[in-house]
C-alpha positions in Angstrom: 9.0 -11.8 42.4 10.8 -8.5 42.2 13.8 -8.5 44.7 13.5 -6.0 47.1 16.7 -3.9 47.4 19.1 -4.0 50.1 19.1 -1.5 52.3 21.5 -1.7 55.0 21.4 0.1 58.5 24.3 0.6 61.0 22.3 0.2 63.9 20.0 -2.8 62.2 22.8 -4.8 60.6 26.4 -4.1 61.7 26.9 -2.3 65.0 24.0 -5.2 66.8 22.1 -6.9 67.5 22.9 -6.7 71.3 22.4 -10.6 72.1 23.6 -13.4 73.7 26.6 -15.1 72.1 28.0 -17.3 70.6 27.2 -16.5 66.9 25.0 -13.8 65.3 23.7 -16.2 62.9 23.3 -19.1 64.8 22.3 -17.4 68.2 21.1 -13.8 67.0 19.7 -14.8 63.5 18.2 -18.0 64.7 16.0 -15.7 67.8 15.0 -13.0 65.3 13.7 -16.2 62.6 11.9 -17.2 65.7 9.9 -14.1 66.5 9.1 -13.4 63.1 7.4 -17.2 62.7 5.7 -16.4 66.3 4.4 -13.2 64.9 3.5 -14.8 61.3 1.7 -17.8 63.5 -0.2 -14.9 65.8 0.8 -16.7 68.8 3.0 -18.7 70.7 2.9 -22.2 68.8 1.8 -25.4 70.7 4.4 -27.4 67.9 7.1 -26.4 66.4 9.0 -28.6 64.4 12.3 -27.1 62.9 14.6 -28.8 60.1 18.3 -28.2 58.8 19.8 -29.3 55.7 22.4 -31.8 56.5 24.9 -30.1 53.9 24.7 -26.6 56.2 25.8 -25.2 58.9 23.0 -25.5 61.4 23.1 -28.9 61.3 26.5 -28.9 63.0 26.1 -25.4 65.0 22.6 -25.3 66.4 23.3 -27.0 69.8 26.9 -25.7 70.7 26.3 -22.0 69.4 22.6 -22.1 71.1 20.9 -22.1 67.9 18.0 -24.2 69.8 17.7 -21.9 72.6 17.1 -19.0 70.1 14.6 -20.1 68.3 13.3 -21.1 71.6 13.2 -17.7 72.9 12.1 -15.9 69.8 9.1 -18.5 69.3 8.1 -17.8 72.8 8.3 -14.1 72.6 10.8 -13.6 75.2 14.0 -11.0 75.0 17.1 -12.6 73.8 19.2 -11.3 76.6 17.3 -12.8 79.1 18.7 -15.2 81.8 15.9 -17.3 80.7 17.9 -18.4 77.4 19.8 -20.9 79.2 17.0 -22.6 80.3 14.7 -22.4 77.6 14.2 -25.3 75.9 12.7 -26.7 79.7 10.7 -23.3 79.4 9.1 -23.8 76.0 8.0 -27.3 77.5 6.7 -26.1 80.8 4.4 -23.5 78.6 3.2 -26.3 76.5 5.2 -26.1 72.9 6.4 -29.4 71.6 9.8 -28.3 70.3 11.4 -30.3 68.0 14.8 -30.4 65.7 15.5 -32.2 62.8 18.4 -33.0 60.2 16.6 -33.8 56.7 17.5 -32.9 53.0 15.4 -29.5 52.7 14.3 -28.6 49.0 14.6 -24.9 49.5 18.1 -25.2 51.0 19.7 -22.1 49.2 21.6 -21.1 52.4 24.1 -22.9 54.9 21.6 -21.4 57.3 18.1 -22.4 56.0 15.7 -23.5 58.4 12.1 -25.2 57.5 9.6 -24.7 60.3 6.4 -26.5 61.1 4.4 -24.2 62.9 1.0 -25.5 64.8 -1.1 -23.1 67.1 -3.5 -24.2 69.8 -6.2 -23.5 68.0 -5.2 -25.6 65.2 -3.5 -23.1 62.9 -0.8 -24.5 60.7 2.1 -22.3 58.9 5.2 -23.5 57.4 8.6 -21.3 56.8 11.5 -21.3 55.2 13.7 -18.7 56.2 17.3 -18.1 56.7 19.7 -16.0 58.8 22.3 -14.6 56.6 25.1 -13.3 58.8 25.1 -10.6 61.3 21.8 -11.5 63.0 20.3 -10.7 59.8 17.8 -12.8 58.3 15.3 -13.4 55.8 12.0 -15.4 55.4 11.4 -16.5 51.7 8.6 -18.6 52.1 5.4 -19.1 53.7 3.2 -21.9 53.5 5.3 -22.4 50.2 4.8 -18.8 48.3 7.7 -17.1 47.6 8.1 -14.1 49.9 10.7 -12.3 51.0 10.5 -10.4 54.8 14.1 -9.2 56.5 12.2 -7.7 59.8 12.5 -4.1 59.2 9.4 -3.1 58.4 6.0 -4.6 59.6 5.9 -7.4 56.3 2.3 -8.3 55.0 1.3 -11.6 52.2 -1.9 -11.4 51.4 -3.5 -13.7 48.7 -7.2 -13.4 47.4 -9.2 -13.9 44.5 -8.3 -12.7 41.5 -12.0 -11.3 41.0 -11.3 -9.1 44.0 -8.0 -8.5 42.9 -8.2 -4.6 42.0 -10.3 -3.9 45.2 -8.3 -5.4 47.8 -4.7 -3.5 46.1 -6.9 -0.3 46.2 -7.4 -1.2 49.9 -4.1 -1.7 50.6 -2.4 1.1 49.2 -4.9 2.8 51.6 -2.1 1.6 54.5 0.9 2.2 52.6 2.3 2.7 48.8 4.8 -0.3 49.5 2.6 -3.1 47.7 4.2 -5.4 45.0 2.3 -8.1 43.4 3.8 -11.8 43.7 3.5 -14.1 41.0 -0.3 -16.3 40.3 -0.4 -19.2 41.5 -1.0 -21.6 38.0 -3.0 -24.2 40.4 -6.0 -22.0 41.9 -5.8 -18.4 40.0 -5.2 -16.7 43.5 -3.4 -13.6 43.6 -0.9 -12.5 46.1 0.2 -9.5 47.2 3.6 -8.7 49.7 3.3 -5.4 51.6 5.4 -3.4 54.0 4.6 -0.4 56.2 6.0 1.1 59.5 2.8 0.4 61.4 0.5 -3.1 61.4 -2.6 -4.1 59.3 -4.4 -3.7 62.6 -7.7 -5.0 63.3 -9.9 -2.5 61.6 -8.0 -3.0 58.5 -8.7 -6.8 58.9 -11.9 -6.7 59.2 -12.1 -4.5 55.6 -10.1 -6.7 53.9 -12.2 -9.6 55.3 -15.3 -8.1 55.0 -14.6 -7.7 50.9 -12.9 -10.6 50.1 -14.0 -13.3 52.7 -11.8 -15.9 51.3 -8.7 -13.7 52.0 -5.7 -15.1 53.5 -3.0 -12.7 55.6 -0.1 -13.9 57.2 1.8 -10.8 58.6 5.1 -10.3 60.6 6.2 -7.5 62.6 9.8 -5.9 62.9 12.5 -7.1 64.9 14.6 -4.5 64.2 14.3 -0.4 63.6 11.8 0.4 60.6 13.4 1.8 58.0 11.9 5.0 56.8 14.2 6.6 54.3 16.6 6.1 51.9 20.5 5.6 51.9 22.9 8.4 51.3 25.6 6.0 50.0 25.6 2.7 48.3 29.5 2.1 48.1 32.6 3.6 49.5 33.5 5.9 46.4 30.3 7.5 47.3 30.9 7.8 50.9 34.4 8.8 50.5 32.9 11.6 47.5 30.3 13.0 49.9 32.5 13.6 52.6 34.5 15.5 50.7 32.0 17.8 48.8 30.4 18.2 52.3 34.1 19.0 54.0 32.8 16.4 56.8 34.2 13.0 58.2 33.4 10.0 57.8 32.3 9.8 61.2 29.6 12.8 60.6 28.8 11.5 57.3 27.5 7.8 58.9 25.4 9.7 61.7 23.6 11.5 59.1 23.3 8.4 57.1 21.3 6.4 59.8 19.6 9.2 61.1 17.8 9.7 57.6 17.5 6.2 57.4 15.7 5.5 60.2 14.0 8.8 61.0 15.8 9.2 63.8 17.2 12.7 65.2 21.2 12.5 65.2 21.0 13.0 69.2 18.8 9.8 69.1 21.4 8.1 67.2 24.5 8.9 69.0 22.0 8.0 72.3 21.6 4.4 70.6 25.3 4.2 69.9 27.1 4.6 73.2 24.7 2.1 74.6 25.8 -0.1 72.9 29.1 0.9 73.3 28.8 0.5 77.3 27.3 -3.4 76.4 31.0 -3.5 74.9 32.8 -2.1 77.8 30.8 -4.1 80.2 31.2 -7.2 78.2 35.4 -6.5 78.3 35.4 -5.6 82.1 33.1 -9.0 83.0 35.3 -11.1 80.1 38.7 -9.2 82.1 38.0 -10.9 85.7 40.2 -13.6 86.9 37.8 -15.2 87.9 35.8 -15.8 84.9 34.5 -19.1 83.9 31.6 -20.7 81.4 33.9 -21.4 78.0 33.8 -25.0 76.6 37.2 -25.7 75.1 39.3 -22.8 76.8 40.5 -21.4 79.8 39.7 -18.1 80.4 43.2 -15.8 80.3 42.1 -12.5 78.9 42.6 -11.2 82.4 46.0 -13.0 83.1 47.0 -11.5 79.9 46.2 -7.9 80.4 47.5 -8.4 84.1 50.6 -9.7 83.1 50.9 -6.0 80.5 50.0 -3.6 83.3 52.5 -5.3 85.6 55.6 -5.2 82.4 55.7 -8.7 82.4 55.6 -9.4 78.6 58.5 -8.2 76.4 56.9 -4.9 75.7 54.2 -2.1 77.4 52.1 -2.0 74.5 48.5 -0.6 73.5 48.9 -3.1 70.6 48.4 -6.1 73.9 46.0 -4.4 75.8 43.4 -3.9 72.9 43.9 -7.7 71.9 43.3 -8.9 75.9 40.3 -6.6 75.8 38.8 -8.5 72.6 39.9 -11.6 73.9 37.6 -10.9 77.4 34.1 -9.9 75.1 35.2 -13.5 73.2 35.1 -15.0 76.5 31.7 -13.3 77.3 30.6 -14.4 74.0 31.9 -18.2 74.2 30.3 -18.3 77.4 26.7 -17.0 75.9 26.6 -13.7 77.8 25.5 -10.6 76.7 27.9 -9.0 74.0 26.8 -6.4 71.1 27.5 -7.9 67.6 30.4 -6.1 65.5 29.5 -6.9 63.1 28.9 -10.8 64.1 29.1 -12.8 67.8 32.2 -14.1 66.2 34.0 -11.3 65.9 32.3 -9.4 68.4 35.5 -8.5 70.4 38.0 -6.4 67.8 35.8 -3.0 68.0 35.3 -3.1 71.7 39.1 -3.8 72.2 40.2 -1.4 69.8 37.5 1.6 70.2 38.2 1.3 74.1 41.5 1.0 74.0 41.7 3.9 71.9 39.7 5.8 74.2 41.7 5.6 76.6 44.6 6.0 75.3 43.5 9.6 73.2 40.9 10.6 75.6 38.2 10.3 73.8 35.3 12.7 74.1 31.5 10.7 73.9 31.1 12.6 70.5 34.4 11.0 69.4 33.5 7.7 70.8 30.0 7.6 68.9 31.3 8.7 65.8 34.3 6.6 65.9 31.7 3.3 66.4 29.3 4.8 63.7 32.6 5.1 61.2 33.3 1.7 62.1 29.5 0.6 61.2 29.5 2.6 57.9 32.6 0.2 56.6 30.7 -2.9 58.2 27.4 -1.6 55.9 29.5 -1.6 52.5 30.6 -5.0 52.8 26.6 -6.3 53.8 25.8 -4.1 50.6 28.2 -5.9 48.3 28.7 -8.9 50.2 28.0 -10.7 53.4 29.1 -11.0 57.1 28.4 -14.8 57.0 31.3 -17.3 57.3 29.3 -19.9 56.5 29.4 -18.0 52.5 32.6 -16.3 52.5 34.9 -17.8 55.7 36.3 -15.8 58.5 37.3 -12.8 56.5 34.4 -11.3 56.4 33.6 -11.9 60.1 37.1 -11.1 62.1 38.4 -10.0 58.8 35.5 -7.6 58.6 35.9 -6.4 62.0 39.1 -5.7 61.9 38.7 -3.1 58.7 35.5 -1.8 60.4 38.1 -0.8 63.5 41.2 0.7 61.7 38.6 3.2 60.1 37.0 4.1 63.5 40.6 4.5 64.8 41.3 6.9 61.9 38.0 8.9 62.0 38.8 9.3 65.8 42.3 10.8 65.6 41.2 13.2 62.7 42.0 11.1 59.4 40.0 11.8 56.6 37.1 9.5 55.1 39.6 8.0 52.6 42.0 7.3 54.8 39.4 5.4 56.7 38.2 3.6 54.0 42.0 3.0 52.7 42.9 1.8 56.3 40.3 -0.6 56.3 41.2 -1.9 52.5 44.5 -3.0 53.7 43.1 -4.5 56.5 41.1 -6.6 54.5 44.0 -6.9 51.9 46.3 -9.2 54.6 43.4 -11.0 56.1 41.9 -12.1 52.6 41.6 -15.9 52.4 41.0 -16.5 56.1 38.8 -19.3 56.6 36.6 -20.4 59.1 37.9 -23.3 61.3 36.4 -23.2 64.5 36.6 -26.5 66.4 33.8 -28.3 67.4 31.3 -25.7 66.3 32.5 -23.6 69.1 33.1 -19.9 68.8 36.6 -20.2 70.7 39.9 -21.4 69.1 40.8 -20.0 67.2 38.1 -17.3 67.0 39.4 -15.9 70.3 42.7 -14.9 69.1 41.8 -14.0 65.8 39.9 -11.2 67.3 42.5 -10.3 69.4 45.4 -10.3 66.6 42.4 -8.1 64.7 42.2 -5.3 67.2 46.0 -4.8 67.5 46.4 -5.0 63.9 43.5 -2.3 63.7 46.1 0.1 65.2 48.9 -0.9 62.4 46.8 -0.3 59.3 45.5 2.8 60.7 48.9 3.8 61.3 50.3 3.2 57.8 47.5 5.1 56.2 47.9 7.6 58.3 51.5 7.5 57.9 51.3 8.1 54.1 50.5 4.5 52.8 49.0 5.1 49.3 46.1 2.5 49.3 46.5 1.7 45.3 43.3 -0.9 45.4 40.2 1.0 46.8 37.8 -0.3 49.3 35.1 -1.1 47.0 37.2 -3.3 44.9 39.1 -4.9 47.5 35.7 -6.5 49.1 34.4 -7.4 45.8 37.8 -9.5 45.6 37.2 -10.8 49.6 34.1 -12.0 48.6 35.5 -13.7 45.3 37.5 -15.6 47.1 35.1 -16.3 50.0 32.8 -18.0 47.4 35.9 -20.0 45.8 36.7 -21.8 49.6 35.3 -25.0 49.9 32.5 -26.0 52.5 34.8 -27.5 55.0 36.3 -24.0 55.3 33.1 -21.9 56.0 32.0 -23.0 59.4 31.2 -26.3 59.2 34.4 -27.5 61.4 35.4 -30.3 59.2 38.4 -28.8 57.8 42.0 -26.3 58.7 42.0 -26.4 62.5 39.1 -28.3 63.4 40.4 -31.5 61.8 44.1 -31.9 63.6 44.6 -34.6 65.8 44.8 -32.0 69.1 41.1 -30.4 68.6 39.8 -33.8 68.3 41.6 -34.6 71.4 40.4 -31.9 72.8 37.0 -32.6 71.9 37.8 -36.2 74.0 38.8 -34.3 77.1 36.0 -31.5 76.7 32.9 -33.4 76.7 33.8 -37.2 77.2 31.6 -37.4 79.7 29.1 -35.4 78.2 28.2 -32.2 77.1 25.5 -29.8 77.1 26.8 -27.0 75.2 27.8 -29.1 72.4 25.6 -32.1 72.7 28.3 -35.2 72.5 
């Protein structure tokens, strides 16, 4: 089949989802997979067996970064952020699904986070998936009941397979709902054609019963958006075009992103800067509840983001520094995170912290006005949308560079387009960042989103204020954005598996995380399932 083209959105791909942590691809991705199976199934399924690929990384992640409980909730139809999620796996049994998890060789196992399901409805409908969640909370289904499909949930996503005597008719039909119709490939075994459609609004019944009614034989499996539909096309594919726009327009990057998204998703640019400092306050929220002394819920840590910031307001540490406060403030919404609260992804659970702690922190410092604020976080998102263009946000392709890594280039170019900087300083800020955090892997112990992903985001956000500084300072950037994260992802690719999120290599392996493992969950565990 013909690939469609990717087509990125701040709001859909980098600056959210707003979820429950710990990991946008294992927690966020793994939710959205399940609601796009419910809807594919047309109800809530009575079984549901799910399989990993012992050679990925669900396999290793799906019970400590609450994999389970998000397909749970998305197969059940329920909102991700709800209190339910921690009991859900005793939900989906008290409404009556038989929910089951397995570790098998899978034969479509392209991804370190493929997923087959085994869908089976009350009334005896059967459907099996293959999908995958490719970083971010993004994800893709590329095969139902074994045709090769390919739906990433912003749009409402149609297969329909007939005959090929009514092959003509039922297009004809279908272009009546929308001119989005590509035809898939025959199937050698039974001359059935297939088509793969995608519209802003469902079939619906009426349509149904047309398609039905001509082709009785017909077959329709149909999904329906978990995120915004898309409705337009991008301004920019790459950062010499962003960075050329802005300055044939005379606007910053900031202005340049608002307009992009608003276009993109037929939004009004009021709309979009509503959407944006919402989820902006689910970041502050996230740093005040991750800042209390009190806070408790993380596997492997203490909490200390609190002591930390306490100990800066009271001039305990060897400097008063901005640099401290932003990194405590990450540190809290990694807290949050660890303990699956409610954090906004930035671009991924993982690395969720470094924009809140350096965008607040920022704010505070400058004063920020909400229009700075929200164009600040959509300058931020615009950087975060070239590297899902040209690469991925997954660690478990391309290691933790392109998860803190990413966030931390994402937040030196909202810290430039804040203070006034032009669009290629804030693309050159956030080169450099990537520059001196290219290589770093992903080493998290035990499958938890803690050490060292907790300081990593915090060393992140106060090194967001550095690289914006030398940029702004007159650093001239001599490798430009574009290139720089082709090279990140070069080298992502070249990194073993043991250094992409599978914790069995750098950290994870040491004789103190295993220890620690010991003294965590000797006597059992339910977040990590020893």
């Amino acid at each position: 089949m013909t690939c469609i083209m990717k087509t990125i959105s701040i709001l859909n791909h980098v600056l959210g989802p707003v979820m429950r942590g710990p990991s946008s691809s294992h927690t966020a991705g793994a939710y959205h997979v399940g609601c796009m199976a419910r809807s594919i199934l047309g109800a809530v399924p009575a079984s549901a067996v799910l399989a990993f690929d012992p050679s990925g990384s669900y396999c290793v992640t799906y019970v400590p970064q609450g994999a389970d409980r998000g397909f749970a909730m998305g197969l059940m139809g329920k909102d991700l952020t709800d209190e339910l999620f921690h009991a859900s796996l005793a939900e989906a049994v008290a409404v009556g699904m038989d929910l089951r998890f397995e570790v098998r060789p899978l034969e479509l196992a392209d991804h370190p986070n493929t997923v087959e399901m085994q869908l089976t409805g009350a009334d005896g409908r059967r459907v099996q998936i293959v999908a995958r969640s490719v970083g971010g909370g993004e994800v893709e289904i590329t095969h139902i009941d074994q045709i090769p499909v390919l739906f990433n949930g912003a749009a409402w996503e149609t297969l329909v397979e007939t005959s090929s005597e009514k092959k003509t008719e039922v297009l004809e039909l279908l272009k009546e709902k929308t001119g989005d119709v590509e035809e898939l490939d025959h199937d050698p075994g039974n001359g059935a054609v297939r088509f793969q459609m995608r519209s802003h609004e469902s079939l619906g019944p009426e349509m149904r019963e047309a398609l039905e009614k001509l082709a009785p034989e017909i077959r329709i499996w149909e999904s329906a958006p978990v995120y915004f539909p898309q409705q337009g096309a991008p301004i920019y594919t790459s950062a010499a075009e962003m960075v050329q726009l802005c300055e044939e327009r005379h606007v910053s990057l900031g202005q340049l992103a608002l307009e992009y998204e608003s276009q993109l998703l037929g939004l009004t640019p009021d709309e979009v800067i509503s959407e944006s400092l919402r989820r902006y306050s689910i970041m502050v929220q996230s740093v005040e509840r991750g800042l209390a002394l009190d806070f408790t819920g993380l596997q492997l840590l203490p909490a200390c983001a609190g002591a930390i910031f306490a100990a800066e307001s009271e001039g305990n540490l060897s400097v008063r520094s901005l640099h401290t406060r932003a990194a405590a403030r990450a540190m809290a919404v990694m807290h949050v995170d660890g303990a699956m609260g409610v954090v906004c992804a930035a671009p991924t659970g993982g690395s969720a912290g470094v924009i809140p702690g350096a965008l607040l922190t920022l704010a505070e410092e400058r004063n920020l006005s909400d229009e700075q604020i929200a164009k600040a976080f959509l300058t931020a998102g615009a950087i975060g949308s070239i590297l899902a263009i040209r690469a991925t946000f997954a660690a478990e392709v391309a290691g933790c560079q392109v998860e803190i890594g990413a966030s931390g280039a994402m937040a030196a170019a909202a810290i430039v387009d804040a203070v006034g900087g032009s669009a290629r300083q804030a693309c050159d800020a956030a080169a450099i960042s990537f520059q001196n955090t290219m290589g770093t892997v992903c080493d998290l112990l035990h499958g938890m989103v803690e050490i060292p992903c907790h300081t990593r985001n915090g060393t992140a956000a106060a090194s967001a204020f550095v690289n914006a500084d030398l940029v702004l300072g007159g650093y001239p950037n001599p490798i430009p954005l574009d290139e720089t994260i082709d090279a990140v992802y070069a080298v992502g690719l070249a990194m073993p598996s043991e250094l992409r999120c599978t914790s069995k290599g750098g950290l994870a392996v040491t004789p103190s995380a295993l220890a620690l493992l010991d003294s965590c969950c000797g006597s059992g565990c339910s977040s990590c399932g020893q």
